[in-house]
Structure formats: C-alpha cells, structure tokens
N, CA, C and O atoms as a Maestro MAE file, in Angstrom:
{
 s_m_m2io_version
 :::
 2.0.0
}

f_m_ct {
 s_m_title
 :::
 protein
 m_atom[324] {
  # First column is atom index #
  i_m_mmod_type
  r_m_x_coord
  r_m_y_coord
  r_m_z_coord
  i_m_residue_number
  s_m_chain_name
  s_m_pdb_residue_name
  s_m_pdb_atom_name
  i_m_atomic_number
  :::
  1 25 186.173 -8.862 194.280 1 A "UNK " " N  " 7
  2 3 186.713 -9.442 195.497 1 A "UNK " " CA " 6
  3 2 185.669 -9.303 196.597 1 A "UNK " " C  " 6
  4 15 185.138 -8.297 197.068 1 A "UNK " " O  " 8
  5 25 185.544 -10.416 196.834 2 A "UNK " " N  " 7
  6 3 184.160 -10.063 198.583 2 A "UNK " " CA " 6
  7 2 184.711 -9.816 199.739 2 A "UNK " " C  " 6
  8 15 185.929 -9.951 199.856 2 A "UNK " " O  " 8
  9 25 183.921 -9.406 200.813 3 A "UNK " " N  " 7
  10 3 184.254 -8.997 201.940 3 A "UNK " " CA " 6
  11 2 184.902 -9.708 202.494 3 A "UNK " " C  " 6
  12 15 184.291 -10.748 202.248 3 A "UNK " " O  " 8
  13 25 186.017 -10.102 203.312 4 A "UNK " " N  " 7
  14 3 186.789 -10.938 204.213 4 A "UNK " " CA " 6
  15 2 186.944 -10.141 205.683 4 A "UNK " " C  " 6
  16 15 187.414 -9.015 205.847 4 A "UNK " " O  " 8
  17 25 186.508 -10.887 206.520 5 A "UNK " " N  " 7
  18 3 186.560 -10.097 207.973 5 A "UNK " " CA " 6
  19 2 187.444 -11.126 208.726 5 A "UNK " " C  " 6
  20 15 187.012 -12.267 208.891 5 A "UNK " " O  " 8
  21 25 188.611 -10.781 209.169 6 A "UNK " " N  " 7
  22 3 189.144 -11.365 209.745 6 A "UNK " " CA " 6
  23 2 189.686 -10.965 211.665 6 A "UNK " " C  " 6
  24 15 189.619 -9.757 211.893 6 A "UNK " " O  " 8
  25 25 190.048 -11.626 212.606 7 A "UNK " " N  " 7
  26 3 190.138 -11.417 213.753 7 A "UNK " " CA " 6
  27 2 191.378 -11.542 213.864 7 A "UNK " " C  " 6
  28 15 191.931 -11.827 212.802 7 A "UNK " " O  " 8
  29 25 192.380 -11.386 215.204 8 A "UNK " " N  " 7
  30 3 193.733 -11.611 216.032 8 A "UNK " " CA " 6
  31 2 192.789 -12.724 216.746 8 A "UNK " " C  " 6
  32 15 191.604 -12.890 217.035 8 A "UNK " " O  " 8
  33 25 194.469 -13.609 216.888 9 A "UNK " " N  " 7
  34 3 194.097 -14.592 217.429 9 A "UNK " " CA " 6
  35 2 194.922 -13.974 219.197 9 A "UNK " " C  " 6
  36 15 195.860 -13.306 219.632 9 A "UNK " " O  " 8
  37 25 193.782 -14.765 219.628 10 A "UNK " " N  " 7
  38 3 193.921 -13.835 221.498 10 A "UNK " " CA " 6
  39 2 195.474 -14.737 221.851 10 A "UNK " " C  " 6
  40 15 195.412 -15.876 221.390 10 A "UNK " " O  " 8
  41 25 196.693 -14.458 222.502 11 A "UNK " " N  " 7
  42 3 197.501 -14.925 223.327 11 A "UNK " " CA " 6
  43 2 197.075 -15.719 224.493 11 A "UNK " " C  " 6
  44 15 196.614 -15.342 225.571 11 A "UNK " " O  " 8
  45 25 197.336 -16.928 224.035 12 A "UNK " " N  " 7
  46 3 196.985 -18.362 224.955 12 A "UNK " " CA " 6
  47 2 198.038 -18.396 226.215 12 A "UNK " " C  " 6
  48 15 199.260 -18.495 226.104 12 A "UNK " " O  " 8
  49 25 197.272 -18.290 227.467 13 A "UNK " " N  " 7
  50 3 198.035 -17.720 229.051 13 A "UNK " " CA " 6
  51 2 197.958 -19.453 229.463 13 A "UNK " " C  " 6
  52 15 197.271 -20.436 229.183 13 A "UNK " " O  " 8
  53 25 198.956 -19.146 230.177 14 A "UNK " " N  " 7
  54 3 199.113 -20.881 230.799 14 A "UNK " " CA " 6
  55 2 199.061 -20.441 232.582 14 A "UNK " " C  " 6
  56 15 198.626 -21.215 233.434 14 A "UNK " " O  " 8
  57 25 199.657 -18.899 232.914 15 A "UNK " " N  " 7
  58 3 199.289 -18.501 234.320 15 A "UNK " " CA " 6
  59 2 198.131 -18.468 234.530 15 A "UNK " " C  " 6
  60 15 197.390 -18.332 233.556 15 A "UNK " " O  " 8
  61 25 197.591 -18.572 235.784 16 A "UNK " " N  " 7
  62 3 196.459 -18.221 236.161 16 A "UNK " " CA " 6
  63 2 196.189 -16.499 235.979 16 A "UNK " " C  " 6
  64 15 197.052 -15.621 235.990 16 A "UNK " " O  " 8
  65 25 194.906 -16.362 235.835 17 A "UNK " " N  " 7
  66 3 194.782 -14.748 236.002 17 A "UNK " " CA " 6
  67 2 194.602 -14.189 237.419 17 A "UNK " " C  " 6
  68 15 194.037 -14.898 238.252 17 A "UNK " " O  " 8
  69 25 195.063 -12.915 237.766 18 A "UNK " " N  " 7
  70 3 195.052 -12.044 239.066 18 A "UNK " " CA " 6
  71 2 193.357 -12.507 238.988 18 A "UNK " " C  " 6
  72 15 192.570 -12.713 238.064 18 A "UNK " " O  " 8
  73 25 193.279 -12.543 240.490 19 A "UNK " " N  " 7
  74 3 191.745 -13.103 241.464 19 A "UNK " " CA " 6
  75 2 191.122 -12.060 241.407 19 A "UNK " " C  " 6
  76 15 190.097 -12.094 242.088 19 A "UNK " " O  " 8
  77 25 191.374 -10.747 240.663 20 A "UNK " " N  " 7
  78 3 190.438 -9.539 241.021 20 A "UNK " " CA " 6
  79 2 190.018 -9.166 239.529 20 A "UNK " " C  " 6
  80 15 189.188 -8.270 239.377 20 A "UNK " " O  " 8
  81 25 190.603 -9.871 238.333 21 A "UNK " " N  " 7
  82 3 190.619 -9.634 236.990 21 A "UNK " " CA " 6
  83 2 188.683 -10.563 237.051 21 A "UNK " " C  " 6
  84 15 188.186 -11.596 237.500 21 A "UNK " " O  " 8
  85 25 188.166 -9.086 236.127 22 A "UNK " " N  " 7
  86 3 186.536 -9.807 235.569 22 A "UNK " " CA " 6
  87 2 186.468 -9.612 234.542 22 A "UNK " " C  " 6
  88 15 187.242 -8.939 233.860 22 A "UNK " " O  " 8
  89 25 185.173 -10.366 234.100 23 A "UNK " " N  " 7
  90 3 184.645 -10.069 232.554 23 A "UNK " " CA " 6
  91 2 183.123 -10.502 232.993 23 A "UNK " " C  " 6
  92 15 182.869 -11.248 233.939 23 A "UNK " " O  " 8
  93 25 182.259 -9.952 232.212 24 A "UNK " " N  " 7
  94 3 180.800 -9.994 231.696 24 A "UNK " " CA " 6
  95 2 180.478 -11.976 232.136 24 A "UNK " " C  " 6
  96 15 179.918 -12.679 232.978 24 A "UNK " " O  " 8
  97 25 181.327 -12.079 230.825 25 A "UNK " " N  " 7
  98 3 181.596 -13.407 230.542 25 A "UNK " " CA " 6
  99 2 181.436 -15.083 232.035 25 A "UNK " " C  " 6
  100 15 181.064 -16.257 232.030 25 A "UNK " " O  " 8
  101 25 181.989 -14.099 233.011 26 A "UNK " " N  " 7
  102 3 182.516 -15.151 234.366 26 A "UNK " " CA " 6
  103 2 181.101 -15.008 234.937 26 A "UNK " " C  " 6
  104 15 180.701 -16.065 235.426 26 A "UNK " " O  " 8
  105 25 180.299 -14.066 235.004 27 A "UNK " " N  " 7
  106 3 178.691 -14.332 235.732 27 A "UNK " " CA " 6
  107 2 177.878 -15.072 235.069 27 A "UNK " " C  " 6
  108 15 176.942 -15.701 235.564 27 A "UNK " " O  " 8
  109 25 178.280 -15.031 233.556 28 A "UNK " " N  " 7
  110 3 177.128 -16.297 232.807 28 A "UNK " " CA " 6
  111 2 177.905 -17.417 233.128 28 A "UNK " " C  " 6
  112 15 177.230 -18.443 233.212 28 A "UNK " " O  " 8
  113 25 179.046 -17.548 233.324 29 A "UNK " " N  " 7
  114 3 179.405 -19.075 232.783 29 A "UNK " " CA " 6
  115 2 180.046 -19.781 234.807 29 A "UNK " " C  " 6
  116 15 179.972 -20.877 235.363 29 A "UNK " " O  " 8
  117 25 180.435 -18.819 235.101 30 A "UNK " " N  " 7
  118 3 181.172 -18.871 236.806 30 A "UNK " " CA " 6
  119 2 182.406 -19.407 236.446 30 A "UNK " " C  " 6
  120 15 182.577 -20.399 237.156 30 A "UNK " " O  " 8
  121 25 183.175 -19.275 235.836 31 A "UNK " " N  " 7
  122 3 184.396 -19.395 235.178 31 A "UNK " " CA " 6
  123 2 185.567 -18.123 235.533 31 A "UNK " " C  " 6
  124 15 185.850 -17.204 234.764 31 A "UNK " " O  " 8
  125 25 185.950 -18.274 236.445 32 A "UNK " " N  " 7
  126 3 187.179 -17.347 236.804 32 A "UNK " " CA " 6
  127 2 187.988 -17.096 235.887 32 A "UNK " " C  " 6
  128 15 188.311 -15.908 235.862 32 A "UNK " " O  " 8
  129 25 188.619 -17.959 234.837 33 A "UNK " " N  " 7
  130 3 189.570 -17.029 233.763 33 A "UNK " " CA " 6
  131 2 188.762 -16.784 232.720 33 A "UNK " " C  " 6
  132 15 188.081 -17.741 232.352 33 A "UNK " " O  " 8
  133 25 188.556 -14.997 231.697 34 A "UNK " " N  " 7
  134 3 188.282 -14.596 231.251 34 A "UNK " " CA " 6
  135 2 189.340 -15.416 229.737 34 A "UNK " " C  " 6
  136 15 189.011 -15.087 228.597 34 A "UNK " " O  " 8
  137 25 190.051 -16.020 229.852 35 A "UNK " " N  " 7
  138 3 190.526 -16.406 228.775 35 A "UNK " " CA " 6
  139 2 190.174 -17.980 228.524 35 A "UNK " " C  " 6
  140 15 190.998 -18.564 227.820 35 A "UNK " " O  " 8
  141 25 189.256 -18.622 228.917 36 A "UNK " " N  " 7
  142 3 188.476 -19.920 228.713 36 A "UNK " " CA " 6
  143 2 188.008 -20.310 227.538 36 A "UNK " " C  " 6
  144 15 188.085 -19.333 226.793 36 A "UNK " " O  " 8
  145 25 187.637 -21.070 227.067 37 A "UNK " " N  " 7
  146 3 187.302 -21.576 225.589 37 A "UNK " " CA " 6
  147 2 185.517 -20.800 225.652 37 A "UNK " " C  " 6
  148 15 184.897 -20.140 224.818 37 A "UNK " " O  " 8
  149 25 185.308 -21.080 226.475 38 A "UNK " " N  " 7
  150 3 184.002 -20.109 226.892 38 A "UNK " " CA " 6
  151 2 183.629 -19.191 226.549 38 A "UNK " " C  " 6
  152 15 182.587 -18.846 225.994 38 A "UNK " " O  " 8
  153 25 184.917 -18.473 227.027 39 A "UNK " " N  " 7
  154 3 184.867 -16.878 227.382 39 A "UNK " " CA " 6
  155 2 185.588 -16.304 225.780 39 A "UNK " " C  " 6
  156 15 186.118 -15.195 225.845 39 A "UNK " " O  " 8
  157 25 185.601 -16.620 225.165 40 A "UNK " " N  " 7
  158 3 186.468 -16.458 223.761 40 A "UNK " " CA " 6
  159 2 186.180 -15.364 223.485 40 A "UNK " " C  " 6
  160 15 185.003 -15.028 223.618 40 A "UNK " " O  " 8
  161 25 187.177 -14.405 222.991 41 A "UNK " " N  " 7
  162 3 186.764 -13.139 222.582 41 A "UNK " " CA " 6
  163 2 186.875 -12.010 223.851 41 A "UNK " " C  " 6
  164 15 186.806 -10.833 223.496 41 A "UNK " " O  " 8
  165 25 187.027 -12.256 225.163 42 A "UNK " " N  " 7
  166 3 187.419 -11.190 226.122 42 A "UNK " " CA " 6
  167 2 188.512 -10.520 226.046 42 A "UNK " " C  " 6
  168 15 189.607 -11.077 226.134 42 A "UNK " " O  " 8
  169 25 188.371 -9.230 225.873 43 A "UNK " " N  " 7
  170 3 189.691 -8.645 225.634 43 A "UNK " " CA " 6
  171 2 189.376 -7.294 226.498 43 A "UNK " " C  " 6
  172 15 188.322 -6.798 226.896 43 A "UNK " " O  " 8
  173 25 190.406 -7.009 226.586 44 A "UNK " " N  " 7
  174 3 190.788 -5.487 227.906 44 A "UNK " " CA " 6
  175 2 188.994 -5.041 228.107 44 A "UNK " " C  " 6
  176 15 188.382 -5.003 229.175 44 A "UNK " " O  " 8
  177 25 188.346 -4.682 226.452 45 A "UNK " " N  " 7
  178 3 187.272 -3.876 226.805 45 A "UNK " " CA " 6
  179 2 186.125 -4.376 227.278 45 A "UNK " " C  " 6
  180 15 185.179 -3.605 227.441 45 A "UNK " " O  " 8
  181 25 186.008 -5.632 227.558 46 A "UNK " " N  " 7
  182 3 185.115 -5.958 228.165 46 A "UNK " " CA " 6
  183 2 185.610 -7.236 229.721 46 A "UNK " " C  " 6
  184 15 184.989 -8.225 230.112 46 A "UNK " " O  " 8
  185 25 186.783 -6.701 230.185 47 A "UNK " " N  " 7
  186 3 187.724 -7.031 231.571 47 A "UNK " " CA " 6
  187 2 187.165 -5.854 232.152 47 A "UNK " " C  " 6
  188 15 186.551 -4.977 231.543 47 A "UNK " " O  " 8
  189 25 187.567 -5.918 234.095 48 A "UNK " " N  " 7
  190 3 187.853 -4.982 234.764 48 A "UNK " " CA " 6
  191 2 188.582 -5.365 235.324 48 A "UNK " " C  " 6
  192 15 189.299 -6.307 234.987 48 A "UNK " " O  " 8
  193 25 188.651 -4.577 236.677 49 A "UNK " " N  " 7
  194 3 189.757 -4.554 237.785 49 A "UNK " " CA " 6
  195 2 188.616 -4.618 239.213 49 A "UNK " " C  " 6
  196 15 188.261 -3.583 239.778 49 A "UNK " " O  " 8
  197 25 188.069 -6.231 239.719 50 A "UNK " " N  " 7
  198 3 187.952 -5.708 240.847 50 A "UNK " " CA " 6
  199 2 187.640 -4.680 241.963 50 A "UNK " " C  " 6
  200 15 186.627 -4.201 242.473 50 A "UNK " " O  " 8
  201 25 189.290 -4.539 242.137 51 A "UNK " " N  " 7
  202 3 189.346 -3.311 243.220 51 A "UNK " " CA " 6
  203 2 189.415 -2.099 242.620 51 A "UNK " " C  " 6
  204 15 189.454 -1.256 243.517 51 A "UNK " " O  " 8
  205 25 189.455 -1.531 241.431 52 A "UNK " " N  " 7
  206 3 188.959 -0.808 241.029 52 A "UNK " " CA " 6
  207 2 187.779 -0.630 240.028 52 A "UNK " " C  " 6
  208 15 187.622 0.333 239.278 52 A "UNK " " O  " 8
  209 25 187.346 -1.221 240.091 53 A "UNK " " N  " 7
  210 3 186.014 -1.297 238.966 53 A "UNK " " CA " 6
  211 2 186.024 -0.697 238.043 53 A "UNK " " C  " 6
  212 15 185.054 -0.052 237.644 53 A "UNK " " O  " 8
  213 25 187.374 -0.777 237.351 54 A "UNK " " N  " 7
  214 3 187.412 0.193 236.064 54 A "UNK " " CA " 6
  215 2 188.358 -0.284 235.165 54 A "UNK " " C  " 6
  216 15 189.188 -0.811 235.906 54 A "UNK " " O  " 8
  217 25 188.726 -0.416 234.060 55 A "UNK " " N  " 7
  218 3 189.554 -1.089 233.023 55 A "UNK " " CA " 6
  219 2 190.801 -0.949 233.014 55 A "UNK " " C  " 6
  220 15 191.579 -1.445 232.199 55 A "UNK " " O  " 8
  221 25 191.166 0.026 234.306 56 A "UNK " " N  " 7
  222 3 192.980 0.344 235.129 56 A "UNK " " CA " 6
  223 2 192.797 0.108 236.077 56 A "UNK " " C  " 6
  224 15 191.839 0.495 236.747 56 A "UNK " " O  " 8
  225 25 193.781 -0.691 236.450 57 A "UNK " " N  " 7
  226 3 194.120 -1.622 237.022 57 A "UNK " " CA " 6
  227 2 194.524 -0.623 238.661 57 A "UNK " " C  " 6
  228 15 194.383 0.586 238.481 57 A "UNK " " O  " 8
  229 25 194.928 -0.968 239.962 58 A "UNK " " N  " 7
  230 3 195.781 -0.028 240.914 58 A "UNK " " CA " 6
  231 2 196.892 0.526 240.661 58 A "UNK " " C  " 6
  232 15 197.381 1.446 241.317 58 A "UNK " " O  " 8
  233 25 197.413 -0.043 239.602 59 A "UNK " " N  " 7
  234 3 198.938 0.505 238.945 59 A "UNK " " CA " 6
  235 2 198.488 1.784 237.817 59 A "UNK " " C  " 6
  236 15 199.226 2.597 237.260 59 A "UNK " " O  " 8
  237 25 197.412 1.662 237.748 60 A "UNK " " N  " 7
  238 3 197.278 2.473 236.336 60 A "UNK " " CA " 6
  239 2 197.605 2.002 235.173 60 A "UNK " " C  " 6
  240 15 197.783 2.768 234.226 60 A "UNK " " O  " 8
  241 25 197.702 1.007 235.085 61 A "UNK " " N  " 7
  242 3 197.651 0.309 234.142 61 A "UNK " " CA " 6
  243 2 196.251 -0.612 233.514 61 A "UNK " " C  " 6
  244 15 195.327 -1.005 234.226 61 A "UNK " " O  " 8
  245 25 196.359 -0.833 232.030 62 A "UNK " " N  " 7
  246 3 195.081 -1.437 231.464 62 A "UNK " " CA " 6
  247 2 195.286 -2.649 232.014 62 A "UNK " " C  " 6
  248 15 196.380 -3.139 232.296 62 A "UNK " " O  " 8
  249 25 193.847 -3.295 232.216 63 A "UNK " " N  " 7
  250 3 193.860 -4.590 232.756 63 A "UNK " " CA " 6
  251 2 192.792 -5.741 231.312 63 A "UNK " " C  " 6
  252 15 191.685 -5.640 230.782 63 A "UNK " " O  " 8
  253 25 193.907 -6.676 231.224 64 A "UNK " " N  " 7
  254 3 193.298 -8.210 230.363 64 A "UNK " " CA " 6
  255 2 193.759 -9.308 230.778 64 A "UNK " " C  " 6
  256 15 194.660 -9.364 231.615 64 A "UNK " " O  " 8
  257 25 193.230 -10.280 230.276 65 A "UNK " " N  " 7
  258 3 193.924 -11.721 230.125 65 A "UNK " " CA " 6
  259 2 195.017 -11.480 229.909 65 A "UNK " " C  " 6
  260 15 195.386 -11.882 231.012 65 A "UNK " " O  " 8
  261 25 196.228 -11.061 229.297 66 A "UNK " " N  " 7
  262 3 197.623 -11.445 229.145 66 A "UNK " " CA " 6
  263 2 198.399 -10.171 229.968 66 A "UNK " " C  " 6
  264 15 199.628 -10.223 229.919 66 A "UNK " " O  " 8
  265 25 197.786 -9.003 230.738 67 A "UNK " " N  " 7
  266 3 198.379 -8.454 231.479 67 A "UNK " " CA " 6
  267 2 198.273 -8.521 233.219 67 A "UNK " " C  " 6
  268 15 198.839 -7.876 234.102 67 A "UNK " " O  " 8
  269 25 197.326 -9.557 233.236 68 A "UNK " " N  " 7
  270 3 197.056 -9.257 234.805 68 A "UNK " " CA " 6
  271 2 197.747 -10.862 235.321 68 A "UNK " " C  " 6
  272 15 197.077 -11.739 235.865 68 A "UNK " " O  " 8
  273 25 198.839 -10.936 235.082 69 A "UNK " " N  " 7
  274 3 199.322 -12.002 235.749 69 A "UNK " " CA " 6
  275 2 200.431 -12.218 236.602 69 A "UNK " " C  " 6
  276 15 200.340 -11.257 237.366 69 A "UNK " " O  " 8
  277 25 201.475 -12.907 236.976 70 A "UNK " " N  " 7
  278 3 202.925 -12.699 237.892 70 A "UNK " " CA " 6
  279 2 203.299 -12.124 237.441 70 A "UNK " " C  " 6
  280 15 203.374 -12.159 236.213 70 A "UNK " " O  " 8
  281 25 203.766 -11.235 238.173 71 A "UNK " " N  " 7
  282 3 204.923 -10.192 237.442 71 A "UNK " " CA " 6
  283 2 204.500 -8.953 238.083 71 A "UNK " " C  " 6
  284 15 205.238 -8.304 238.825 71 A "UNK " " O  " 8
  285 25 203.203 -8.606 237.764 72 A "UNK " " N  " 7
  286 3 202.574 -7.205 237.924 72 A "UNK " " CA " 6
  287 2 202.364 -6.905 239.406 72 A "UNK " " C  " 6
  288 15 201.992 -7.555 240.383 72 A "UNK " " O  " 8
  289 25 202.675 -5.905 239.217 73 A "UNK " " N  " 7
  290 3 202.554 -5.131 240.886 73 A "UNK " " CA " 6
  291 2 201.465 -5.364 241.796 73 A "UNK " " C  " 6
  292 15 201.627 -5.834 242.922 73 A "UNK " " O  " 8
  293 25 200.291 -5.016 241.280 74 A "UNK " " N  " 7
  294 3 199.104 -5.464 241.857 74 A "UNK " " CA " 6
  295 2 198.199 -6.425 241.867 74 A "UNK " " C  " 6
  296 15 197.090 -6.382 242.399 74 A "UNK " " O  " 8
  297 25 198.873 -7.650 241.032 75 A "UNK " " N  " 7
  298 3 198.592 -9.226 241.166 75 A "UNK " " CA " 6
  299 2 198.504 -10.058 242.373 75 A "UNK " " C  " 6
  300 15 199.386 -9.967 243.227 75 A "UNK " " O  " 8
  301 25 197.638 -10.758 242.497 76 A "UNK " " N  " 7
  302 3 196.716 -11.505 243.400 76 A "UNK " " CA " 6
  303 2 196.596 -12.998 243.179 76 A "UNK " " C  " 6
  304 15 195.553 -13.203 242.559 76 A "UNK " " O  " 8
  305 25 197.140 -13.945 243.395 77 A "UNK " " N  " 7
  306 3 196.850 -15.405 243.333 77 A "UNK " " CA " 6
  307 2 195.410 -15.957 244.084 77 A "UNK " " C  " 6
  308 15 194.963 -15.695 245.201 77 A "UNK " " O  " 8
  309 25 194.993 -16.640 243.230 78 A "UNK " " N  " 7
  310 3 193.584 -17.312 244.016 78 A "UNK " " CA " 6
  311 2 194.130 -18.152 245.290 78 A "UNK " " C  " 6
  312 15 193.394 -18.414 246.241 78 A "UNK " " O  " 8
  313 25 195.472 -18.546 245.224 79 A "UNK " " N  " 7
  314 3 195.645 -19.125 246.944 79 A "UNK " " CA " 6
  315 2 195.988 -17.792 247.814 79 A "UNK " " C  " 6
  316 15 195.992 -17.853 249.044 79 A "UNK " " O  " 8
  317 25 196.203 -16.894 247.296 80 A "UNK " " N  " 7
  318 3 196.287 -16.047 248.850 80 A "UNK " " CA " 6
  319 2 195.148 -15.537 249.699 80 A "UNK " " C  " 6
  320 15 194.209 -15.181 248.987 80 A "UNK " " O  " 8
  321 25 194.889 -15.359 251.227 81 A "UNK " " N  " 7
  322 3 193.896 -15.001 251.701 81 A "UNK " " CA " 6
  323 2 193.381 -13.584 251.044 81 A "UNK " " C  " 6
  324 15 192.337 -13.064 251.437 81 A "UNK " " O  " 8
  :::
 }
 m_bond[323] {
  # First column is bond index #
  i_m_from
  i_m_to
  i_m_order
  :::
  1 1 2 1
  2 2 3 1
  3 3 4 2
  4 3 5 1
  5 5 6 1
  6 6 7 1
  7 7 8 2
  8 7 9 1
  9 9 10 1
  10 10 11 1
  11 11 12 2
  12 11 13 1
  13 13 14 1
  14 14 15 1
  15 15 16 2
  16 15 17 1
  17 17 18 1
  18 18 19 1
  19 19 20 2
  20 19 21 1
  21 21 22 1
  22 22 23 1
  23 23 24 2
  24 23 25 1
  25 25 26 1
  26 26 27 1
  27 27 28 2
  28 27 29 1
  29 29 30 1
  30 30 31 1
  31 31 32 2
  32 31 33 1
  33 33 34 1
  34 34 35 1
  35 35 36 2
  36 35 37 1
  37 37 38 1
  38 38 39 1
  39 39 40 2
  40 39 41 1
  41 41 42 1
  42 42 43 1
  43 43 44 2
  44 43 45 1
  45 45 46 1
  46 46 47 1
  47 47 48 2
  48 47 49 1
  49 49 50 1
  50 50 51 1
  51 51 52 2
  52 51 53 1
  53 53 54 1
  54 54 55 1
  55 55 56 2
  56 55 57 1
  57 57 58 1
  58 58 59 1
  59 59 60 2
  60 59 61 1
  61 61 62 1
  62 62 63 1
  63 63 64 2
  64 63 65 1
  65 65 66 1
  66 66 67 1
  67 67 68 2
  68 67 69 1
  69 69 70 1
  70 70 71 1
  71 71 72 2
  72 71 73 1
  73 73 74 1
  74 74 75 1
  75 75 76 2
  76 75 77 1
  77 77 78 1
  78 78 79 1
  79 79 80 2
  80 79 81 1
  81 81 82 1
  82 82 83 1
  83 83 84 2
  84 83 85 1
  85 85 86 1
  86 86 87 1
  87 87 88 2
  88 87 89 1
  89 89 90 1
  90 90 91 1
  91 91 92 2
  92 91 93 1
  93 93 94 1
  94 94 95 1
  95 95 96 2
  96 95 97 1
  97 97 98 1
  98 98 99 1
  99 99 100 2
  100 99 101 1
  101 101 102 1
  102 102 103 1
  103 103 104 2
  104 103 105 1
  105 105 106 1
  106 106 107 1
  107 107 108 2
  108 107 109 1
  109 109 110 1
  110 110 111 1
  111 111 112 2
  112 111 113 1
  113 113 114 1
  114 114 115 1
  115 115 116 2
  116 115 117 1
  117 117 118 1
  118 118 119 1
  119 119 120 2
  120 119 121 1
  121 121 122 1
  122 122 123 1
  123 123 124 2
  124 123 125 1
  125 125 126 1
  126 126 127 1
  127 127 128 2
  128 127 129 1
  129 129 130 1
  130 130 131 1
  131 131 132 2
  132 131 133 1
  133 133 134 1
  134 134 135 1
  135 135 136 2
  136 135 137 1
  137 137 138 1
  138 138 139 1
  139 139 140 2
  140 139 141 1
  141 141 142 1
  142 142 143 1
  143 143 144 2
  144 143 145 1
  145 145 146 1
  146 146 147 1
  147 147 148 2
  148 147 149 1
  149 149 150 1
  150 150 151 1
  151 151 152 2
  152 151 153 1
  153 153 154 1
  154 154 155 1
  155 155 156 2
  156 155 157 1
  157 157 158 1
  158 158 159 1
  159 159 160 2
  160 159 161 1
  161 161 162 1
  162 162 163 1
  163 163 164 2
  164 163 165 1
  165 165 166 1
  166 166 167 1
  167 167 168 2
  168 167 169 1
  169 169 170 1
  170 170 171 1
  171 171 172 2
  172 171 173 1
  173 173 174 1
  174 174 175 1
  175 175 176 2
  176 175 177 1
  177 177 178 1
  178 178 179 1
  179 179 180 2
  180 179 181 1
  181 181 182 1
  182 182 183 1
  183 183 184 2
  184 183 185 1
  185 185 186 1
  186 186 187 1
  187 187 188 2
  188 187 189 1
  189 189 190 1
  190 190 191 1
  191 191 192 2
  192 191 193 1
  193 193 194 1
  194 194 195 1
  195 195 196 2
  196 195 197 1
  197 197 198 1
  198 198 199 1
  199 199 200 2
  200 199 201 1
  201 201 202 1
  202 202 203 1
  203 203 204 2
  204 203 205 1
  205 205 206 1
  206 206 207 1
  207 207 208 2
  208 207 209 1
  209 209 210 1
  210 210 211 1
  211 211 212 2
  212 211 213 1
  213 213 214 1
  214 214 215 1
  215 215 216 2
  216 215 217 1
  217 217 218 1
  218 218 219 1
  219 219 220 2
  220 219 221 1
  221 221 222 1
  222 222 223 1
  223 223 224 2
  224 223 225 1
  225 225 226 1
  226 226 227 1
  227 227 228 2
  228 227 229 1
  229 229 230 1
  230 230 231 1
  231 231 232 2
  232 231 233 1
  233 233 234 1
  234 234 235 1
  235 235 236 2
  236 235 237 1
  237 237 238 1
  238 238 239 1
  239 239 240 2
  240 239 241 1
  241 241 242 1
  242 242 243 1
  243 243 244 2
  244 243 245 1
  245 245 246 1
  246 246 247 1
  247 247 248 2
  248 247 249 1
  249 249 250 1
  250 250 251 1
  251 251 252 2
  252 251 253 1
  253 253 254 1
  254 254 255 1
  255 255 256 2
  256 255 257 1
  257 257 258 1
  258 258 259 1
  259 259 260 2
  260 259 261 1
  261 261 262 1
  262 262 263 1
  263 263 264 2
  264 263 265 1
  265 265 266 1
  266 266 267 1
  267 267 268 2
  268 267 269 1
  269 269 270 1
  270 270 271 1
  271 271 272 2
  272 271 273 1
  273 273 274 1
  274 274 275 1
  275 275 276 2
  276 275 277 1
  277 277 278 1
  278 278 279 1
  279 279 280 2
  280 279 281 1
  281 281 282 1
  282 282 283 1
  283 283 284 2
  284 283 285 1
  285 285 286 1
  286 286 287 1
  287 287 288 2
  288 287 289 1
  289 289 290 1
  290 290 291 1
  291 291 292 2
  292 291 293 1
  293 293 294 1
  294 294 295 1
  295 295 296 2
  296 295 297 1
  297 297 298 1
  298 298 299 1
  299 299 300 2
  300 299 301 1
  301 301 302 1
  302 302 303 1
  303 303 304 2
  304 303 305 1
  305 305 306 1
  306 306 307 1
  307 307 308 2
  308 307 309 1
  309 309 310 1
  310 310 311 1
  311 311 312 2
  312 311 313 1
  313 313 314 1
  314 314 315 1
  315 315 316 2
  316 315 317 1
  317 317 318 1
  318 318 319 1
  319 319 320 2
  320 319 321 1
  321 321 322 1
  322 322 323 1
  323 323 324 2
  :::
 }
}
C-alpha cells in the first residue's frame, strides 16, 4: 500500500472576517480575508490578532478564519471607524 497524505478541507465563510484578523498570506497578496482562494491553507497557526499580535484574540480566545467573525466579542467590521 503507498503513502496517501491527505488534508481537511478548510470551512468556506461567507462573513467577512474581523478587520484586525492577519495572516503572512495578506502582505504578499493585499488581500484582507485570510480565507481567499489565494490564501488557501491559512489556518489559526499562521493568523493573528491585530490588537494583540498574538494567535489570542482580546477575549482569549484562538483567532482564524471561521472564528473571528459576528458573533464574537471582540469583532470589528471593515465599515466601522
């Protein structure tokens, strides 16, 4: 039997992501959502947080593509000042 390497397929977001959510990914490409056809493959460990510059979020919570959106406490819309 040969090697088979297989992946998870990432959860496809239809919200926008919180305005403070980064990845590696958004300085090569200038692409604000880390979940872009682009950006394929961003997941929590290579996201941050903005205002905290660290992979928890102000809630203490982990920050990705499918957690940093409405709902969450410390979420940010690109229309607000």
């Amino acid at each position: 039997m040969g090697y088979e390497r297989s992946f998870e397929e990432p959860d496809t977001q239809s919200q926008a992501p919180c305005m403070n959510l980064r990845s590696k990914a958004i300085y090569v490409t200038g692409n604000p959502d880390p979940q872009s056809s682009e950006e394929e493959g961003s997941t929590r460990f290579n996201c941050w947080c903005n205002r905290t510059q660290h992979i928890l979020g102000p809630d203490e919570e982990l920050v990705d593509r499918t957690a940093c959106v409405i709902g969450r406490e410390c979420f940010r819309s690109r229309d607000e000042p």
